[in-house]
C-alpha positions as CSV (number, residue, x, y, z in Angstrom):
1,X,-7.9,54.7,25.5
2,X,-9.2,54.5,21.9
3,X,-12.6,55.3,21.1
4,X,-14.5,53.9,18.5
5,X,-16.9,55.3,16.2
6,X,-20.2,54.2,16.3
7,X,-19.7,52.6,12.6
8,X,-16.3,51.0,14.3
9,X,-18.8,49.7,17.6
10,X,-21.2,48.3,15.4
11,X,-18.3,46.2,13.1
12,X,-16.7,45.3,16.2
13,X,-20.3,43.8,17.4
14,X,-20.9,41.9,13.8
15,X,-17.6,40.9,14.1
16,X,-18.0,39.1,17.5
17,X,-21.3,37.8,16.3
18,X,-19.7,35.9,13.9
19,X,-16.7,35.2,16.0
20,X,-19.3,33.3,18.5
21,X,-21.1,31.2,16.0
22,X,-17.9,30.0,14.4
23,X,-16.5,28.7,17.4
24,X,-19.7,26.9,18.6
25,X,-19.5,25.1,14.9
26,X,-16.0,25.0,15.7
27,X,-16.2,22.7,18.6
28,X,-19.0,21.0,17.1
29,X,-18.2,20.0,13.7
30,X,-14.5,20.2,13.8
31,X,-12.5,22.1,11.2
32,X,-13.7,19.9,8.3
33,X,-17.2,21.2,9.6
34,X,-16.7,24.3,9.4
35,X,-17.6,26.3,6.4
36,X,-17.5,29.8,5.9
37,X,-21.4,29.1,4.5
38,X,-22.5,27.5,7.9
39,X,-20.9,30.3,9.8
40,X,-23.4,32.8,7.6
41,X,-26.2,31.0,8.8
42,X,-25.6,30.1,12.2
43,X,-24.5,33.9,12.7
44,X,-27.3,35.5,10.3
45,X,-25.2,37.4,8.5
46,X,-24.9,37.7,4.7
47,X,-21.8,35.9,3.2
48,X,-20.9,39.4,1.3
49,X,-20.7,41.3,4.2
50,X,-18.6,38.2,6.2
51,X,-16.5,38.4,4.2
52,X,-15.5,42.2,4.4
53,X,-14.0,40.8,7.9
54,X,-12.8,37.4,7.3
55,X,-11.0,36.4,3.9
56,X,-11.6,32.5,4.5
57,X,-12.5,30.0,7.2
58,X,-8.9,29.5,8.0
59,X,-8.7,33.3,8.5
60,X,-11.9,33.2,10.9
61,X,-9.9,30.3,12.7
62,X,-7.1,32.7,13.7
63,X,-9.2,35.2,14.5
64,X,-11.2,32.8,16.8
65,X,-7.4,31.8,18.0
66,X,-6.5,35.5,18.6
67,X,-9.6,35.6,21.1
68,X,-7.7,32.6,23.0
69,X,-4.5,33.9,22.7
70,X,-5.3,37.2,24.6
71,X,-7.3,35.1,27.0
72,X,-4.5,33.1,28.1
73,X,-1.7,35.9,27.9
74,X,-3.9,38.0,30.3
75,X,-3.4,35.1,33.0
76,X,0.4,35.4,31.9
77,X,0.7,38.9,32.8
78,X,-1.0,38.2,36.4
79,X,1.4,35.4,37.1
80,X,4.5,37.4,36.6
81,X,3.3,39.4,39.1
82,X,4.5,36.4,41.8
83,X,6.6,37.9,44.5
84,X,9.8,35.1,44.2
85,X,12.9,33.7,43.1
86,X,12.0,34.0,38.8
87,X,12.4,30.1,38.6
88,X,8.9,30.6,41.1
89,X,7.5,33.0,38.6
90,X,8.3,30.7,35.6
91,X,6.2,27.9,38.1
92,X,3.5,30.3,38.5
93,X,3.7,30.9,34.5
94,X,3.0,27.2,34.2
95,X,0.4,27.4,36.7
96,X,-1.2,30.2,34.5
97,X,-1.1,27.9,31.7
98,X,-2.7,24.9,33.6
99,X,-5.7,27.0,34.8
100,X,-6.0,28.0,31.2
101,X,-5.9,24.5,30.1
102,X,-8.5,23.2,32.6
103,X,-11.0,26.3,32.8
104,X,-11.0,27.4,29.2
105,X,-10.5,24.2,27.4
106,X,-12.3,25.3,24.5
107,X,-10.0,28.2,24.2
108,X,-7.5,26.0,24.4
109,X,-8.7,23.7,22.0
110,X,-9.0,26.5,19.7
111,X,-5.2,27.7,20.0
112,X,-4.0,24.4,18.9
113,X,-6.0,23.8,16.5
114,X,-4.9,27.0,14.9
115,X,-1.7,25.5,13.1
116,X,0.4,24.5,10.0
117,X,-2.2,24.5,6.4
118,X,-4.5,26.4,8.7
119,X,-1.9,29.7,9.3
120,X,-0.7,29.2,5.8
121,X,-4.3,30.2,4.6
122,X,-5.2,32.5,6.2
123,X,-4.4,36.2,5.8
124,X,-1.3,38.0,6.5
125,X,-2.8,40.5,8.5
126,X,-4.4,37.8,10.3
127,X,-1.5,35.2,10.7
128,X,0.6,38.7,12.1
129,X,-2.0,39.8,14.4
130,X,-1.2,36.0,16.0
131,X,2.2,36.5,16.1
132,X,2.1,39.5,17.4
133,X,0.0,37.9,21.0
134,X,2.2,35.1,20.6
135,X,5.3,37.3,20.4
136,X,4.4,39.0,23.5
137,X,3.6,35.6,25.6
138,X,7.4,34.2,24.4
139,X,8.7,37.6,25.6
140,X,7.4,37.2,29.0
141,X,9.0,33.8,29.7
142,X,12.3,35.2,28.0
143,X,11.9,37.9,30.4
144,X,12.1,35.3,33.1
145,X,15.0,33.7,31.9
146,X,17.0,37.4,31.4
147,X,16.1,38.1,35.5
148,X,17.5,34.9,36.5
149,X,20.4,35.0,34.4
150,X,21.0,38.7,35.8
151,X,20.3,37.6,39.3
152,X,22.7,35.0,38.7
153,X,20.6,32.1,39.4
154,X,21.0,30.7,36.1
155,X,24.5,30.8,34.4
156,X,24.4,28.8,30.9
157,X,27.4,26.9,29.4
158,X,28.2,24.7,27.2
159,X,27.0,27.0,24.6
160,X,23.2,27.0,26.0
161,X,21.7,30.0,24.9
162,X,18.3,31.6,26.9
163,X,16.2,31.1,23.5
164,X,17.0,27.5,23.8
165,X,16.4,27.0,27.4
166,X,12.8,29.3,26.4
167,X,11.9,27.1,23.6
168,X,12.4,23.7,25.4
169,X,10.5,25.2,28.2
170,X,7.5,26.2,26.0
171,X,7.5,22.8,23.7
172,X,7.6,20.8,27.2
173,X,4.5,23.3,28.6
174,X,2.2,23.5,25.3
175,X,3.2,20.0,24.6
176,X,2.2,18.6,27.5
177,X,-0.9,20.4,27.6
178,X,-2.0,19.2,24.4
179,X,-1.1,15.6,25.0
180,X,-3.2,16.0,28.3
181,X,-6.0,17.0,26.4
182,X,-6.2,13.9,24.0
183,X,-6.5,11.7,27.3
184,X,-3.3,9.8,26.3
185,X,-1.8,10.0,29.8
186,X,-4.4,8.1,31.2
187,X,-4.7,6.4,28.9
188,X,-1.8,5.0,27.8
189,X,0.7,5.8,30.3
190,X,-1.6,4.8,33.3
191,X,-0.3,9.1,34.8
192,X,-3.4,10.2,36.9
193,X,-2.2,13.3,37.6
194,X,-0.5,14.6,33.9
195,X,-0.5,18.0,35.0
196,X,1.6,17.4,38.5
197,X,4.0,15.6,36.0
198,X,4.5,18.6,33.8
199,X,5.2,20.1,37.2
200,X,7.7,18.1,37.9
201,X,9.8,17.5,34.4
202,X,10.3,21.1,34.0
203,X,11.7,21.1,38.0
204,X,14.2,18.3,36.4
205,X,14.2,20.2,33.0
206,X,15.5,23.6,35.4
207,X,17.6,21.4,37.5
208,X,19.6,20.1,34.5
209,X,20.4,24.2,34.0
210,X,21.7,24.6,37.2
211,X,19.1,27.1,38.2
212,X,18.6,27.8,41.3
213,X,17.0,27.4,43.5
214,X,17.0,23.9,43.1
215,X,14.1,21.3,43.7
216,X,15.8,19.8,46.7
217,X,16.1,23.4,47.8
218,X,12.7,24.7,48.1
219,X,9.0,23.6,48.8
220,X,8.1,24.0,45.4
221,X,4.3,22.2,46.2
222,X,3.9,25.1,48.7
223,X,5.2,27.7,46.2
224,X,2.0,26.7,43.7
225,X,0.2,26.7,46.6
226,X,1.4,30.7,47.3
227,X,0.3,31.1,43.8
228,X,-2.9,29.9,44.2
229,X,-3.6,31.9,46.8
230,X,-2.2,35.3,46.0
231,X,-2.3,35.5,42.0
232,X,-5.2,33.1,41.4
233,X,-7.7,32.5,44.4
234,X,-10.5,32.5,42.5
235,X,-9.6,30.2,39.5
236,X,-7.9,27.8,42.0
237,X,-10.9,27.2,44.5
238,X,-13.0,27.0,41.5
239,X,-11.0,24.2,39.9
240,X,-9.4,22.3,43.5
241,X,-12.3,23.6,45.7
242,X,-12.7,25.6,48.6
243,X,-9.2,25.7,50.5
244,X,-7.5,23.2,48.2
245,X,-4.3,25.5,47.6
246,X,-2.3,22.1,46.7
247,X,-4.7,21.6,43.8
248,X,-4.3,17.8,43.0
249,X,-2.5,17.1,45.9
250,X,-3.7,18.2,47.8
């Protein structure tokens, strides 16, 4: 374990302070809100020694995202823990990601906000300290993918490689999530359960792979239900309610 300095401590707590007030302007006011002069004053601290942390709004933006990033990956690393076939653990991996989207949508907000111009502003040290959380997130899934592929549940032809399979995966789960969170599959698709449906295109996405087991094979509903209940009681009754282990379908 690293121990700080007291000098280090007292950075760390500055940096936090202004960490907190950024993203309660953040949510707020929006990007176009948020100015490196309004995050002084809501965080009463002195622009000078702001920016001694933070080069520009965009870098205080990753920063914010880096906060989200480690949020979400800790969930990751519990859900891996799943006791299953790996195409179950990459269901509980999507299950992490849900309860992330639904209990921390701020965070969540936050993380895809973070893109494009804004990472292009920012600093390097900033944009790689991102990278590196995101890195280690992609790594897990990958890891996944290797075990199955090992285990010989997954065998990929037609020139599939596992980085493709990892990336489709991750575009269908992040994309989703963010579409969810505009309300545009209730809205305009008339989907009142977007999350179940996620659910169930990666099932197809999987079943297209030939990896097995295969949906027809296995109670998948009851393996997010065994997911719930070992890896994330609490999150789950506090999102489905008290002994709602199918979640939304229950």
């Amino acid at each position: 374990m690293v121990v700080l300095s007291q000098k280090q401590r007292e950075m760390q707590a500055r940096e936090n302070l202004i960490l907190d007030a950024a993203q309660d302007l953040l949510l707020r006011s929006g990007y176009f809100g948020l100015t490196m002069d309004r995050i002084a004053e809501a965080s009463d601290c002195p622009k000078g020694t702001m920016y001694q942390s933070f080069t520009s709004k965009e870098d205080v933006v990753l920063a914010l995202a880096c906060r989200s990033a480690e949020k979400r990956h800790a969930l990751m690393l519990r859900a891996i823990e799943f006791r299953g076939w790996p195409r179950e653990r990459v269901i509980a991996l999507g299950e992490a990601f849900a309860l992330f989207s639904r209990l921390y949508p701020d965070d969540s907000r936050i993380l895809h906000t973070a893109t494009g111009p804004i990472r292009e502003k920012a600093s390097r040290e900033r944009n790689a300290a991102l990278a590196r959380i995101e890195g280690m997130a992609v790594d897990v899934l990958l890891g996944i993918l290797n075990d199955a592929i090992d285990r010989g549940d997954l065998t990929l032809g037609n020139g599939a490689t596992i980085e493709e399979m990892a990336f489709g995966i991750w575009a269908l789960v992040e994309g989703g999530f963010t579409v969810i969170e505009s309300d545009l599959p209730h809205s305009a698709f008339g989907i009142a359960n977007p999350f179940s449906n996620v659910f169930r295109v990666f099932n197809v996405l999987a079943d297209g792979y030939g990896w097995r087991p295969l949906f027809a094979e296995l109670d998948w509903e009851e393996t997010l239900a065994q997911v719930r209940r070992t890896i994330f009681p609490q999150e789950a009754q506090r999102l489905y309610g008290e002994g709602e282990w199918h979640g939304d379908n229950a």
